[in-house]
SERO-4910 file (N, C-alpha, C, O; in steps of 0.05 Angstrom, whole numbers):
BEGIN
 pado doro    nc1    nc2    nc3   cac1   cac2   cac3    cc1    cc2    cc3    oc1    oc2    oc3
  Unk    A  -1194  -1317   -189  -1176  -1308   -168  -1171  -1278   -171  -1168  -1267   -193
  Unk    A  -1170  -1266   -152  -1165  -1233   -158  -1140  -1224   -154  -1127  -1240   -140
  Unk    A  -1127  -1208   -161  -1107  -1205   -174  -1088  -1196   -148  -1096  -1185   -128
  Unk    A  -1064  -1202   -153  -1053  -1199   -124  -1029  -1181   -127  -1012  -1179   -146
  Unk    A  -1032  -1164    -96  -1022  -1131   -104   -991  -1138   -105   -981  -1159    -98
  Unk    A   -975  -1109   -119   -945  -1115   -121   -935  -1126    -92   -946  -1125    -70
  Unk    A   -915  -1134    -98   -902  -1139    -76   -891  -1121    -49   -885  -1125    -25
  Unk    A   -891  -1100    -68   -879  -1069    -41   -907  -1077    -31   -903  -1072     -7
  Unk    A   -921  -1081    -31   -955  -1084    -11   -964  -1106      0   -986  -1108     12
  Unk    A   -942  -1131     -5   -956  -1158      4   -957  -1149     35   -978  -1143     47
  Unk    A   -935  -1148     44   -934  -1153     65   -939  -1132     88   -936  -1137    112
  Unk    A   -951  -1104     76   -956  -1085     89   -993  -1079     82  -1001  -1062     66
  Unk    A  -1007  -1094     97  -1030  -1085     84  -1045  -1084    111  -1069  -1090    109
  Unk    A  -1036  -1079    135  -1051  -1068    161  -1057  -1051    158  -1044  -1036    143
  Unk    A  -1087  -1041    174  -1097  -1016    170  -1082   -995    184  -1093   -974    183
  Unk    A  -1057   -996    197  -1050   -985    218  -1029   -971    194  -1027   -947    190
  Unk    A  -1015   -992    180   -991   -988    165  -1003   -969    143  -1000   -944    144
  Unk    A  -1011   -976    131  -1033   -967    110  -1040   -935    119  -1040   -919    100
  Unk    A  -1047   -924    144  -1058   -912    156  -1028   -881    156  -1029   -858    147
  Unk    A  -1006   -897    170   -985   -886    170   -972   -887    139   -950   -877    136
  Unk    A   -982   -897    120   -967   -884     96   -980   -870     81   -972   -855     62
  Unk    A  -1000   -873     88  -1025   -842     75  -1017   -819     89  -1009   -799     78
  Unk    A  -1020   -821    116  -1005   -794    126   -979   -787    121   -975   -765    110
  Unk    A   -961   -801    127   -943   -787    110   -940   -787     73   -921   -774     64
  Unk    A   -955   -798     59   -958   -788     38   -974   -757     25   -969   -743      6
  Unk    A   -996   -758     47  -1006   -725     48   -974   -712     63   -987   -694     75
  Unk    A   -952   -708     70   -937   -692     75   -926   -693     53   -926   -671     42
  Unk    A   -912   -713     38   -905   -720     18   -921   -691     -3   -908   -674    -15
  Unk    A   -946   -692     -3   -955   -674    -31   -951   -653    -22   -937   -637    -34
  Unk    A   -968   -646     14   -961   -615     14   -929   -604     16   -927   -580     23
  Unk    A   -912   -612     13   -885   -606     18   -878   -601    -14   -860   -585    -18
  Unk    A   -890   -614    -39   -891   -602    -68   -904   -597    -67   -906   -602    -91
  Unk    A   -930   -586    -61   -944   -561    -72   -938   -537    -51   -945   -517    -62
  Unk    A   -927   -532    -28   -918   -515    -21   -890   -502    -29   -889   -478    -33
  Unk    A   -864   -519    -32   -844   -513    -48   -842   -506    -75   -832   -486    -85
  Unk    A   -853   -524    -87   -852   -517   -121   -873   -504   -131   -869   -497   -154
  Unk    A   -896   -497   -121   -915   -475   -125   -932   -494   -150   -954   -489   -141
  Unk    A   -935   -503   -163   -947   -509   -187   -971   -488   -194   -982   -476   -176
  Unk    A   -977   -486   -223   -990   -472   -224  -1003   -486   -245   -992   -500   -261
  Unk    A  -1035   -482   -244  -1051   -499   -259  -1045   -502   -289  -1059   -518   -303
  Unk    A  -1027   -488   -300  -1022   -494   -335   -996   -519   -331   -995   -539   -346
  Unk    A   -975   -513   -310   -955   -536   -313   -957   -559   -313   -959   -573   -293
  Unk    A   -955   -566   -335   -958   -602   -337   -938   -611   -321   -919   -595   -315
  Unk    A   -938   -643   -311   -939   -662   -279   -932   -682   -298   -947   -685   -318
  Unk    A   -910   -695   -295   -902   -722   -293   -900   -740   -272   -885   -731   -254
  Unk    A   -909   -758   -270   -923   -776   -244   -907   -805   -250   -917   -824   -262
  Unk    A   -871   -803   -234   -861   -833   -247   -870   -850   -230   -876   -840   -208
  Unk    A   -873   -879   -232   -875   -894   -217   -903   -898   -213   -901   -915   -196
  Unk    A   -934   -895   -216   -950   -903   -210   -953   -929   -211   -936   -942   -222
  Unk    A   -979   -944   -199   -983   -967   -189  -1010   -981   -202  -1031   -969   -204
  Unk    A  -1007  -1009   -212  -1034  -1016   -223  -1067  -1028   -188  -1091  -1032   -186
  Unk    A  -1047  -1027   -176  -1058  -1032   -150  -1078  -1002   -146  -1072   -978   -148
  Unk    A  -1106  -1016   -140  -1123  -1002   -133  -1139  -1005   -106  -1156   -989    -97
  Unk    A  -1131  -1027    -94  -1140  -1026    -65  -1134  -1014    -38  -1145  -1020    -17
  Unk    A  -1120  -1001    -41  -1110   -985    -18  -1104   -948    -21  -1093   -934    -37
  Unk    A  -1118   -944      2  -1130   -908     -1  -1095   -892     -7  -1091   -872    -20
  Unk    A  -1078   -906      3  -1050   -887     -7  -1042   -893    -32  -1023   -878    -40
  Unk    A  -1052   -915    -54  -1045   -922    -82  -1050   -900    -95  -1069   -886    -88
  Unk    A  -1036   -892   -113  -1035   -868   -133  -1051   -843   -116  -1071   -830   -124
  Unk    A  -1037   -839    -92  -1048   -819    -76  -1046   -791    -93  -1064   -775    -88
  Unk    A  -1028   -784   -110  -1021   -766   -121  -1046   -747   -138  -1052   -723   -135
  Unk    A  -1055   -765   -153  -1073   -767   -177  -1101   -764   -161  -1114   -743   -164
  Unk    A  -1106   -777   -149  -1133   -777   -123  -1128   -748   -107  -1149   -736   -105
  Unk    A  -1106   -733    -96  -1111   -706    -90  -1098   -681    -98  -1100   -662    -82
  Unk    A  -1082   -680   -127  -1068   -656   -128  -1101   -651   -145  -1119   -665   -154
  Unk    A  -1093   -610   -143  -1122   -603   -153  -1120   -605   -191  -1140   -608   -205
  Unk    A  -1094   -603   -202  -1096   -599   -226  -1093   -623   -245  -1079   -620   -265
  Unk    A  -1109   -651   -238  -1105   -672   -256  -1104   -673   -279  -1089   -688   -291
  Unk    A  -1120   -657   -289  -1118   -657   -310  -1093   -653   -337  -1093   -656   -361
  Unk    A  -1076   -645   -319  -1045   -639   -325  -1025   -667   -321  -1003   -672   -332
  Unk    A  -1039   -679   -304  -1014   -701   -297  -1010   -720   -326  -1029   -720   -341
  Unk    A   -993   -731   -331   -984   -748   -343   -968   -768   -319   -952   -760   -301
  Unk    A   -978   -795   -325   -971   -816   -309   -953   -841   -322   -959   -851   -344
  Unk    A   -935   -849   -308   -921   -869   -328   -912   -887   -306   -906   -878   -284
  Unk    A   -912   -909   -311   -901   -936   -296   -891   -960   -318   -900   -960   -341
  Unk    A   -872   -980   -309   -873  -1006   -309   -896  -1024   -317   -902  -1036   -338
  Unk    A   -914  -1022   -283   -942  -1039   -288   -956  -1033   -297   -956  -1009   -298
  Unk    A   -975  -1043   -310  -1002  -1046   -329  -1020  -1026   -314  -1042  -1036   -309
  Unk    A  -1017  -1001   -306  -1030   -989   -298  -1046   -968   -316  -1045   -944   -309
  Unk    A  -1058   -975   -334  -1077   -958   -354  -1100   -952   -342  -1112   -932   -351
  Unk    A  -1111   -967   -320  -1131   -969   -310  -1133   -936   -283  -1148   -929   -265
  Unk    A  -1109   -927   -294  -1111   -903   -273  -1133   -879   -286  -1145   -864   -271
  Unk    A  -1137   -878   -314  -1145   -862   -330  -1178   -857   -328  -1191   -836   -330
  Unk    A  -1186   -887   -325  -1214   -885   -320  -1227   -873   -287  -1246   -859   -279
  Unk    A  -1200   -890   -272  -1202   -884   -244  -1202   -846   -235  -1220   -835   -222
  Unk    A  -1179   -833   -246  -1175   -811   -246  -1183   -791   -276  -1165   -779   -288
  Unk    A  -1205   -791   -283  -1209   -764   -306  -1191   -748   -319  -1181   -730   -306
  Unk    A  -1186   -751   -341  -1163   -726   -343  -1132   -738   -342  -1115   -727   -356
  Unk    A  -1125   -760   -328  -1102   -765   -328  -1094   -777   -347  -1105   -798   -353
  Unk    A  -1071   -767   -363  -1062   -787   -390  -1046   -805   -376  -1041   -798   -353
  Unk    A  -1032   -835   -387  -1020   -856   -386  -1002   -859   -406  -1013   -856   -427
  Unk    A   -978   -864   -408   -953   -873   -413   -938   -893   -412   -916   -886   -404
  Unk    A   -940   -928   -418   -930   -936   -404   -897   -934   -408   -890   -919   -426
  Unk    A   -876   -948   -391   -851   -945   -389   -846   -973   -396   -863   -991   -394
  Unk    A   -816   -977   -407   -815  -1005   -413   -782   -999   -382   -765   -981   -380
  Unk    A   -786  -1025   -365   -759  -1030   -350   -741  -1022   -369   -743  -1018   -393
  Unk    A   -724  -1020   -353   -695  -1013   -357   -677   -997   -369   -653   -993   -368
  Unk    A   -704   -987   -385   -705   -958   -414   -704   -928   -394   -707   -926   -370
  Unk    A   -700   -904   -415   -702   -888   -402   -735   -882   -410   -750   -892   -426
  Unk    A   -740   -854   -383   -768   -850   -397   -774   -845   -422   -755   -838   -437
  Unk    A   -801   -847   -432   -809   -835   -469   -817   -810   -467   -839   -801   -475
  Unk    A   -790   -793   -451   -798   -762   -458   -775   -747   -466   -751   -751   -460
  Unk    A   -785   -728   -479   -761   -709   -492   -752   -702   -464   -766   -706   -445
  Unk    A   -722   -688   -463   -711   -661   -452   -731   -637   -432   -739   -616   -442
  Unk    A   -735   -641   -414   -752   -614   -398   -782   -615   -413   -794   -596   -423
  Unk    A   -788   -639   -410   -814   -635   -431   -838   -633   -405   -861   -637   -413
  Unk    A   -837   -628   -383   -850   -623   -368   -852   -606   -344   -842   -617   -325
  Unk    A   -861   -584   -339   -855   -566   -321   -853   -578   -285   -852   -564   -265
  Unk    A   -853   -600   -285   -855   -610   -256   -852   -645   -256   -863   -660   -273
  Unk    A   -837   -653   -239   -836   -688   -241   -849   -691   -211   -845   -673   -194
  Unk    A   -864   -711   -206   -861   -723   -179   -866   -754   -180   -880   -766   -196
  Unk    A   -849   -763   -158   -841   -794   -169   -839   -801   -132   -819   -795   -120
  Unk    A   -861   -814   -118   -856   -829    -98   -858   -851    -78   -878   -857    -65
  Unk    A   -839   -860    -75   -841   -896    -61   -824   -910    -89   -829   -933    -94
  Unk    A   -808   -898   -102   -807   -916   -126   -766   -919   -124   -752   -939   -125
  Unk    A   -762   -903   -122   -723   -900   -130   -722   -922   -106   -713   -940   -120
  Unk    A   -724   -932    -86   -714   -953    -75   -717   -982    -87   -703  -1001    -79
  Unk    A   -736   -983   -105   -742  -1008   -122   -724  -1009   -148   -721  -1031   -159
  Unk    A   -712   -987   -158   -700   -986   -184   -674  -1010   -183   -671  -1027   -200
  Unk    A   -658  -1006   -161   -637  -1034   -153   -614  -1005   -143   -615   -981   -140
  Unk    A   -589  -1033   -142   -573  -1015   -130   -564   -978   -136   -576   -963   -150
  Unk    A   -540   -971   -120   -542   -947   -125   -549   -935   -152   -568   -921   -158
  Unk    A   -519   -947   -175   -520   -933   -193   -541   -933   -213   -539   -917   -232
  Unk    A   -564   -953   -211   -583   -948   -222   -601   -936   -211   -618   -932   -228
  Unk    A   -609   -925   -181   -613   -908   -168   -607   -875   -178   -627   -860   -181
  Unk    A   -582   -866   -182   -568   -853   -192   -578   -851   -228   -580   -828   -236
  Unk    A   -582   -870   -244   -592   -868   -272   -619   -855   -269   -625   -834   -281
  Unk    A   -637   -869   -251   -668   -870   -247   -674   -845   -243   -694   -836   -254
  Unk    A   -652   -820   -219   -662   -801   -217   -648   -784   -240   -663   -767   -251
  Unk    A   -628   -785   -246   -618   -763   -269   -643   -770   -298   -650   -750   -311
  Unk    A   -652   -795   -304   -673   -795   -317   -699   -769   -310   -710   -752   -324
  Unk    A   -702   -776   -289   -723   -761   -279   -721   -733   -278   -742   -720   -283
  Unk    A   -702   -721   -273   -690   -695   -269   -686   -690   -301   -680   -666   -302
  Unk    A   -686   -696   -317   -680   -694   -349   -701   -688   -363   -698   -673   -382
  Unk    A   -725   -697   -358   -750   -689   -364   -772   -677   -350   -797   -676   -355
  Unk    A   -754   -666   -329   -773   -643   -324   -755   -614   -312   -731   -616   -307
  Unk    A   -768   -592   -310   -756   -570   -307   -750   -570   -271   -729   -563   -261
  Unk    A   -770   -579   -256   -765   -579   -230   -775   -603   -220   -783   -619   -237
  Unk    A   -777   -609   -196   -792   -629   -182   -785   -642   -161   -769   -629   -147
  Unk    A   -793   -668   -151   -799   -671   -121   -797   -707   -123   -817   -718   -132
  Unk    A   -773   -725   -115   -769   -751   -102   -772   -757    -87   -753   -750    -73
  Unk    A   -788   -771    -74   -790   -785    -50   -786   -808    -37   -783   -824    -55
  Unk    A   -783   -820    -17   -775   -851     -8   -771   -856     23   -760   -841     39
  Unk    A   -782   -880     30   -782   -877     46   -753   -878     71   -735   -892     64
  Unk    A   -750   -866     92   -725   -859    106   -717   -888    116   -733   -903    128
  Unk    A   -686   -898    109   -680   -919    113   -675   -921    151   -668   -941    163
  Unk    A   -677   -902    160   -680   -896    191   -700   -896    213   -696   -891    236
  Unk    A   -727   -904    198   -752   -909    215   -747   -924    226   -723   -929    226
  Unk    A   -765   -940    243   -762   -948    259   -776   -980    251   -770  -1003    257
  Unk    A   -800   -967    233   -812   -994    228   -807   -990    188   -811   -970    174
  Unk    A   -796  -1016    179   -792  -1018    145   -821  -1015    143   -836  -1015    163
  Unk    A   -829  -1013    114   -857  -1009    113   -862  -1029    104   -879  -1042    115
  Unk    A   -847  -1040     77   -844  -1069     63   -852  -1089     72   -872  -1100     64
  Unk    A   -836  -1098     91   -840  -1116    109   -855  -1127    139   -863  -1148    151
  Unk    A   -852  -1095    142   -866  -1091    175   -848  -1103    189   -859  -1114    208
  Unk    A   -824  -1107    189   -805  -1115    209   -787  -1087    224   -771  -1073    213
  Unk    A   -795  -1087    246   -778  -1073    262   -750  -1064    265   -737  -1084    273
  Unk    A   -730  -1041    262   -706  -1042    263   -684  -1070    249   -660  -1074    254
  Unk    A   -697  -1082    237   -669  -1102    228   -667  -1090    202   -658  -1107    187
  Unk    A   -672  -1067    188   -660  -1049    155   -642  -1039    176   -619  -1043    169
  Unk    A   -642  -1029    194   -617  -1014    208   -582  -1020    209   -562  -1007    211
  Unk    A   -593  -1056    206   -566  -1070    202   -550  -1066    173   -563  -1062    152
  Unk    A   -526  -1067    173   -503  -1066    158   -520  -1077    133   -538  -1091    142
  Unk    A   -522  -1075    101   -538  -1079     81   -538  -1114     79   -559  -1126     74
  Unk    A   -521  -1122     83   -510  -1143     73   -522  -1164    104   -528  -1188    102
  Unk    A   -521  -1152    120   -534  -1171    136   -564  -1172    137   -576  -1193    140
  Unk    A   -573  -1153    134   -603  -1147    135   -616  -1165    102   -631  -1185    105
  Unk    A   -611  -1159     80   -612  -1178     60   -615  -1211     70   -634  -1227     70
  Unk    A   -590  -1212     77   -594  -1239     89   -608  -1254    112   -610  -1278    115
  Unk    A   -617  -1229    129   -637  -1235    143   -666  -1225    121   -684  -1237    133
  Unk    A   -672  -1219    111   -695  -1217     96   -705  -1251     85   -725  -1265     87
  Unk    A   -675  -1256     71   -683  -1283     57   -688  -1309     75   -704  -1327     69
  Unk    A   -669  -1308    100   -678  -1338    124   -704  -1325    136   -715  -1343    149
  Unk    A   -719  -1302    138   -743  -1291    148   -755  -1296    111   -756  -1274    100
  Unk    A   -761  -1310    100   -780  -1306     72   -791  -1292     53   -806  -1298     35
  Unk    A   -775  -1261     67   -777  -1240     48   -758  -1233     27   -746  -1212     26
  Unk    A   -755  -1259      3   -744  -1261    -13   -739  -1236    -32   -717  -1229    -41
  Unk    A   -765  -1224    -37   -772  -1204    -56   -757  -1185    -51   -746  -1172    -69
  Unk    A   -754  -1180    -23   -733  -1157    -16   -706  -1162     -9   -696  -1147      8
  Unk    A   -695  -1178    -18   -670  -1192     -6   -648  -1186    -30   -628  -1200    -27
  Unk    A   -647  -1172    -49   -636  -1167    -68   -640  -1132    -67   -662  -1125    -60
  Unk    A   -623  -1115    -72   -618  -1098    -79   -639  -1089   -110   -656  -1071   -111
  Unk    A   -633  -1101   -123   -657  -1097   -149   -679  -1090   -137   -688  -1068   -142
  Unk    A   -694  -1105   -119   -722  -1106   -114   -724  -1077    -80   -743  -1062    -74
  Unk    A   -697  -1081    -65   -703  -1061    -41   -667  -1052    -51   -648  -1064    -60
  Unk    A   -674  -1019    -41   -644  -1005    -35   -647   -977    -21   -641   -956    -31
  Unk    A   -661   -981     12   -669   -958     25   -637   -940     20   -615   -946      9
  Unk    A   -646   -920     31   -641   -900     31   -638   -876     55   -660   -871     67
  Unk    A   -610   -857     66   -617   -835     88   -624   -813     67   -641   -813     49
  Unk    A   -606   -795     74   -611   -764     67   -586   -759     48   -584   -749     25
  Unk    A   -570   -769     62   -535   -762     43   -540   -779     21   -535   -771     -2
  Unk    A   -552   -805     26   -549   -824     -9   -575   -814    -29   -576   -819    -53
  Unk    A   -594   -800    -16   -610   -791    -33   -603   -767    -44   -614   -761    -66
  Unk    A   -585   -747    -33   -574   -720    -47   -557   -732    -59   -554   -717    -78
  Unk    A   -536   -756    -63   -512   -761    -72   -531   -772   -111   -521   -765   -133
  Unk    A   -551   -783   -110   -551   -792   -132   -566   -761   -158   -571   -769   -180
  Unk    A   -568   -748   -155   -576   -716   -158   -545   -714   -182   -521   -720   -178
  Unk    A   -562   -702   -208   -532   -691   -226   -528   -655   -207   -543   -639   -196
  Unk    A   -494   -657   -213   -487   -626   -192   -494   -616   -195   -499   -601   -176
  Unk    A   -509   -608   -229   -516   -584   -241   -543   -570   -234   -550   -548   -242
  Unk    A   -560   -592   -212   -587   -581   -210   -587   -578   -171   -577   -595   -156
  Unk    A   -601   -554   -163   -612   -549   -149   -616   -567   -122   -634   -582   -128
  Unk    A   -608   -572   -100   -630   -593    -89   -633   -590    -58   -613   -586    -45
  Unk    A   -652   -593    -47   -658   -585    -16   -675   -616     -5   -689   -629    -20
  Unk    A   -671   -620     13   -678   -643     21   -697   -638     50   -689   -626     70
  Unk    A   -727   -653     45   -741   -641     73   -742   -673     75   -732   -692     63
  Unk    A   -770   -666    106   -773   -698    110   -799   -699    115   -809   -677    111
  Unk    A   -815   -715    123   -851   -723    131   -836   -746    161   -820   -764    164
  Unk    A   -857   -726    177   -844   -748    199   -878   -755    216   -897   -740    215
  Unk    A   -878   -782    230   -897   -792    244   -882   -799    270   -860   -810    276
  Unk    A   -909   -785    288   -896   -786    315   -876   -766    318   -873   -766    342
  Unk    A   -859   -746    306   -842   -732    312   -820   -750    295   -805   -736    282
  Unk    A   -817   -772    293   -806   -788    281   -794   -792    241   -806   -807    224
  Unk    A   -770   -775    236   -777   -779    207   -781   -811    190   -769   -832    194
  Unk    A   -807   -804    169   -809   -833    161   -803   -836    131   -801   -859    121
  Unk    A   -801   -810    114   -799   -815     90   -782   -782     84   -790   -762     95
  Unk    A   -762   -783     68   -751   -760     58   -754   -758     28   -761   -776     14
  Unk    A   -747   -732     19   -759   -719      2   -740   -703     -9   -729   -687      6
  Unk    A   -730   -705    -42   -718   -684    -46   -731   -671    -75   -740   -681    -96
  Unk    A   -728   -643    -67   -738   -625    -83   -710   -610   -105   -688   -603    -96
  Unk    A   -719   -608   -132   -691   -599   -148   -709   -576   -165   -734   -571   -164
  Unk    A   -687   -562   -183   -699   -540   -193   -663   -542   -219   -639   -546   -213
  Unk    A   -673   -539   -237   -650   -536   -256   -648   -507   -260   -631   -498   -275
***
């Protein structure tokens, strides 16, 4: 049996959907490599990668920034298999619920995206990014805008729009268990994504929009 992709992907695997999260994931990169400038000696921390290799937006990051060879990648899943896939890329794994296994600013750049809505509710939202912001000097979060029009998760239309607590519970009488808990989904606007940010750092918030439409926001920090 072949191995069956995470769950953020069961239920989104149209070519159409698929289609719209590659494009906005290329806005996603050029919006950090235009803001944060990187420069080919700064080493890249890459939180959140994916052991899922079937789909052209999986570890989009690694597949087109030019300086791979710099990235360092770390996830949860058993994703070692990024290393062979991508040349150059070292692997890390992360154990849940820990912080990352890096010193203090041990990296000149973080980018981490599609992932802080999976961490669970806010305040571990709030842990997930001050982790992130702790080990590197600058960098770039992303997720997708709890204001689209279409969830991506699910492919259900406007019902994340509803009050948290009803929408949950419509996830679970609709069978999308996985996302029916806060642990597993906790979209996000613009104000709850600047709110979980420590004061002390920097932070500007853009967006990647389809159709004119924003679909995923983005915040950029600088300590």
């Amino acid at each position: 049996m072949p191995p069956q992709p995470p769950a953020y992907y069961r239920y989104s695997s149209w070519s159409a959907i698929s289609w719209v999260s590659l494009r906005a994931r290329r806005q996603v990169l050029r919006r950090f490599m235009e803001t944060l400038q990187p420069r080919p000696s700064d080493e890249v921390i890459d939180v959140g990668v994916t052991g899922d290799s079937g789909r052209a937006e999986s570890n989009f990051f690694e597949a087109l920034y030019p300086f791979r060879e710099r990235i360092t990648a770390t996830s949860i899943e058993d994703a070692g298999g990024i290393c062979a896939m991508y040349p150059g890329v070292k692997f890390v794994p992360w154990q849940a619920g820990r912080r990352l296994p890096f010193g203090d600013r041990r990296f000149n750049l973080a980018f981490s995206n599609a992932v802080v809505e999976h961490v669970g509710a806010t305040e571990r939202q709030r842990a997930f990014v001050h982790d992130v912001v702790r080990v590197s000097q600058r960098g770039l979060i992303a997720t997708p805008y709890r204001y689209f029009p279409i969830e991506s998760h699910t492919v259900l239309p406007l019902a994340h729009w509803l009050p948290r607590a009803w929408h949950r519970r419509l996830l679970g009488n609709l069978g999308f268990t996985e996302f029916a808990e806060p642990e597993q989904l906790n979209l996000l606007d613009r104000g709850e994504l600047l709110g979980l940010f420590p004061p002390e750092v920097r932070v500007r918030i853009f967006s990647a929009s389809i159709l004119g439409w924003p679909s995923n926001i983005m915040a950029a920090y600088w300590h």
